[in-house]
N, C-alpha and C positions, 0 to 999 in steps of 0.2 A: 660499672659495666653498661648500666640501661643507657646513660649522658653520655657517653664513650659513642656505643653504637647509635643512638640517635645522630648526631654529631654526625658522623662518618655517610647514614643515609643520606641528611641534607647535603651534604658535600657534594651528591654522586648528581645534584641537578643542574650543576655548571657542565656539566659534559652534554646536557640536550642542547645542539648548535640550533639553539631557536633563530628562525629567521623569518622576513616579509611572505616567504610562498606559504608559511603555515594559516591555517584556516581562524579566524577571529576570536573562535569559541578556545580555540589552544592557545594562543596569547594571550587570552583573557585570565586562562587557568594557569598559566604561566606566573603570572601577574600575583595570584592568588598564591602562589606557592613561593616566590621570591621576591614578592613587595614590591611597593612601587617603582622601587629602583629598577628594575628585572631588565635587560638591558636586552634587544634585538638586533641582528642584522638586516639593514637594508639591502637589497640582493642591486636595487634600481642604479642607489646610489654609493652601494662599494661603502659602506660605512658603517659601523654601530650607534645604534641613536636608542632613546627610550624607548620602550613597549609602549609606556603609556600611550607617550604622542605618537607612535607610530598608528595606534588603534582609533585617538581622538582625531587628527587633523592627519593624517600623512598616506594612508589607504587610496585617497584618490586621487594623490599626484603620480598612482605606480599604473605605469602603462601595461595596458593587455588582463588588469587585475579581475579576477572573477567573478569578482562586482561590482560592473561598472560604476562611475562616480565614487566609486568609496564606499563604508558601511553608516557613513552618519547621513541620512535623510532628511529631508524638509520637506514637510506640507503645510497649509493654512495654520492647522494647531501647535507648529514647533517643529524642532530637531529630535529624532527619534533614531535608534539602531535599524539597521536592514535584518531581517532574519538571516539570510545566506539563503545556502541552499544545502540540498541533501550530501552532496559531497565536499562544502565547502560550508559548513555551519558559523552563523555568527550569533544572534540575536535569535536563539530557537523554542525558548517560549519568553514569557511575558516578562518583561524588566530582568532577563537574565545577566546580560551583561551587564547592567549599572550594579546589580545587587552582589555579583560579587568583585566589582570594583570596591564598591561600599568595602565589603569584607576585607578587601585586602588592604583596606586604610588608604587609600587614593583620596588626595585632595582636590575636590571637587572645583573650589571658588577657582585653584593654578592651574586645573587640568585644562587646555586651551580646545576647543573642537572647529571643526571650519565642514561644514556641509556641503554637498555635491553642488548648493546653486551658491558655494563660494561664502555663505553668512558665516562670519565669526562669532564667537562664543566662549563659554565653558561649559563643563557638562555640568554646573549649577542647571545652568538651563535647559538640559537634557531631563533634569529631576523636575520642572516647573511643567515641562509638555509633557513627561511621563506620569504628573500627578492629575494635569487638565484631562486625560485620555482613559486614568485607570478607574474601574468598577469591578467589584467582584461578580465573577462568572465560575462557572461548572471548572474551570483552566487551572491548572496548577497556580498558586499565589506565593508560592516559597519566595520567588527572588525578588518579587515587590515586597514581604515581611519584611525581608533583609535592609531593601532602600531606603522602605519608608522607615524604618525603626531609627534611622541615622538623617537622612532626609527628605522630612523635614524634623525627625524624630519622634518618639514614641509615646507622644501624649499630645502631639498636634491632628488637630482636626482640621479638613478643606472640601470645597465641593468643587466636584469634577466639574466637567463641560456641560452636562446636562443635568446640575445644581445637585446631584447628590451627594450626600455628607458623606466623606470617606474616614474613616481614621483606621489605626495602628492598630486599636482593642477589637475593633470589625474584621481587620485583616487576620488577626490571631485567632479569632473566634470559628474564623471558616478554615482555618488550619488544623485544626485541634480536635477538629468535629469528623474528619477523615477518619477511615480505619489505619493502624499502624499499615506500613507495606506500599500504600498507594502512592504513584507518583513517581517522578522520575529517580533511577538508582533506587528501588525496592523500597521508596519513601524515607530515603536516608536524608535528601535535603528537606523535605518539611521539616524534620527534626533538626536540624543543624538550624534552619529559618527562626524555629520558636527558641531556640537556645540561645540563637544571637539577642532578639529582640528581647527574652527575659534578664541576658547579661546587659546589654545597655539599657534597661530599666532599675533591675538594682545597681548599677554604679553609677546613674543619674540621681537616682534616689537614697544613696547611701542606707539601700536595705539588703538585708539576709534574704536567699528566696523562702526558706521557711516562713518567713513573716506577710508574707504576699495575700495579698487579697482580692477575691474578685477573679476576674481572668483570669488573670496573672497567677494566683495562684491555680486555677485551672491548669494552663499551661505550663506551671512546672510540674505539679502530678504528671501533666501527660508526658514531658521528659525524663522524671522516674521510672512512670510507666515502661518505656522506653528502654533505659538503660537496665533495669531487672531482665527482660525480654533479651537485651544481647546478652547481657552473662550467663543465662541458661542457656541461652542457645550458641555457647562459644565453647569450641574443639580444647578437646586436652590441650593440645598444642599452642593453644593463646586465638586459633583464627575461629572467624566467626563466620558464621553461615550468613548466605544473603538471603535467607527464611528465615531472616535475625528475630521475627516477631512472631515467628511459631508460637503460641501458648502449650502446646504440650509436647509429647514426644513422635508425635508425627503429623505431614503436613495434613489441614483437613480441608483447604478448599481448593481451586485451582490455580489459584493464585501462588497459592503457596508450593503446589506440585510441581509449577512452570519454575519458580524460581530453583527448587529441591534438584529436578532435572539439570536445568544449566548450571548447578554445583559442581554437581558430578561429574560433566561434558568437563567441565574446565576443570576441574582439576586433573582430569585425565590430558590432556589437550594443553593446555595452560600451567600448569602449576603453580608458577609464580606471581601470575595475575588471577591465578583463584584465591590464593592468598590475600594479598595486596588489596588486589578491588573494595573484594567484601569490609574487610575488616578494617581497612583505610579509609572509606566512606562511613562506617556505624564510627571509628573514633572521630572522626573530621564534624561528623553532626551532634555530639557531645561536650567536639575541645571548645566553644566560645566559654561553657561552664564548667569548666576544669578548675577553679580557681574555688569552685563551692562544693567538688564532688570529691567526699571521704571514702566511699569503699574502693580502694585504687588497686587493689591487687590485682583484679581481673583484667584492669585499665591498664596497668603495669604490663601484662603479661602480653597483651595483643600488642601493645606497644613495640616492646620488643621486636615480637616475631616481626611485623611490618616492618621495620628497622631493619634487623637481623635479613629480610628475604630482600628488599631495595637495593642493601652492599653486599649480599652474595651472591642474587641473582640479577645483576644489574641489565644485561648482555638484550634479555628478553624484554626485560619492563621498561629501555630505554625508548621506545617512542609509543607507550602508551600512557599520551598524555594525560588523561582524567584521572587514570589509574591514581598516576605517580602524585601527581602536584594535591591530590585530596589529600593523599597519606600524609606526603613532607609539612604540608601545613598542616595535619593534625600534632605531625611530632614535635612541630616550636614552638604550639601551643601547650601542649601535654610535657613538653620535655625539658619548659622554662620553669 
């Protein structure tokens, strides 16, 4: 029944007529949820072509596009993403988009880019001006964990532009050090962040995370940490509160109060995306380690519902993109 309906939810994502007017940040997530293959319409050229290339190289051949030249930039230091803008998001905080290309297994060395002043490329070398630029600052570091965990990978050390030693154990260190909650989606991708970079450490390392040491084991404590916090704090029902890190039975900071409040609103309001959202991002920041996480009932159970609400309430949740493509990719990870 759970492989049935999972099944059936991934199905329902062939029906978002993804196309070129969509905003960077939703093809990217598109991307994430149906793989590199993930295919787009071009609106310019009357055709289907790949997401991929349409986001690497193809944005600035579309006339009147909302941002000009395209989203891949050039300055002295390299090729970089354009942010967008508030109605038209691409690149909205730091190595967002490359990190979750990363995630969605995008071949960097084939992926082709071509820059507004016309430089050819790939987004290898998107990851070389992203590594000369990055330091850690106060800014969220989720979607650089992600990049850097893959490339250059998770035990490579470089120094930025201004000779600082960056690494992968630096970038985990300042993730981890966060309170649960903080960051963007209620701090649901930092944890998805450390869960990718501690799954491609032990399968680089042919280790158990139990066995981890050091950081590392640090930061799979804090992904326990983590996953205890959604099960207590998950509804009979299977869904999970987006005060998924409440420690007790009611919120106690304002933090917490902000998020307790917009529950409510949404599920009054919402329904299906108060479901979906919450509980499709805490599974999405868990599933990189679904392959080492034994207590699954609970995992089972939100499963489901998420599943369960995507094919019966499709009607609502069909063009909320973030929503939907966090969840679907949790369920082919969780439902393989």
């Amino acid at each position: 029944m759970l492989i049935h309906t999972i099944e059936e939810a991934i199905s329902r994502l062939r029906y978002i007529q993804l196309d070129s007017d969509f905003p960077p940040s939703d093809v990217a997530h598109m991307i994430l949820a149906g793989g590199p293959s993930q295919p787009i319409y071009n609106v310019q050229e009357g055709k289907f072509q790949s997401a991929v290339e349409l986001l690497c190289s193809g944005t600035r051949e579309i006339q009147n596009y909302p941002i000009p030249g395209g989203i891949i930039r050039e300055d002295s230091r390299g090729p970089y993403f354009h942010a967008g803008t508030g109605s038209f998001p691409s690149n909205k905080r730091v190595n967002e988009l490359l990190g979750i290309l990363t995630v969605a297994g995008v071949h960097f060395d084939g992926a082709k880019i071509v820059t507004d002043k016309g430089t050819q490329g790939t987004l290898t070398d998107m990851v070389d001006s992203a590594m000369d630029r990055y330091s850690i600052t106060a800014e969220e570091q989720s979607w650089s964990l992600m990049l850097f965990s893959v490339h250059p990978g998770v035990t490579a050390e470089w120094r930025n532009r201004n000779g600082e030693l960056q690494s992968v154990d630096r970038i985990l260190r300042s993730v981890i050090q966060r309170d649960y909650g903080i960051g963007a989606c209620f701090g649901t991708h930092a944890i998805e962040a450390v869960s990718f970079a501690i799954s491609r450490f032990c399968l680089e390392r042919d280790i158990e995370p139990e066995n981890l040491e050091g950081i590392w084991k640090d930061a799979w404590q804090h992904v326990i940490g983590a996953t205890n916090l959604m099960k207590r704090n998950q509804r009979d029902d299977g869904s999970i509160s987006r005060c998924w890190y409440k420690k007790g039975r009611y919120p106690t900071t304002s933090l917490q109060w902000r998020e307790k409040l917009k529950d409510l609103t949404a599920r009054r309001t919402e329904p299906a995306k108060a479901i979906v959202y919450p509980t499709g991002h805490c599974l999405d920041a868990i599933s990189p380690l679904s392959m080492f996480l034994t207590d699954r009932e609970w995992i089972d159970s939100a499963t489901y519902l998420s599943a369960d609400t995507i094919e019966s309430r499709w009607i609502p949740l069909a063009r909320q993109i973030s929503t939907l493509t966090h969840a679907i990719h949790a369920l082919k990870l969780l439902g393989s």
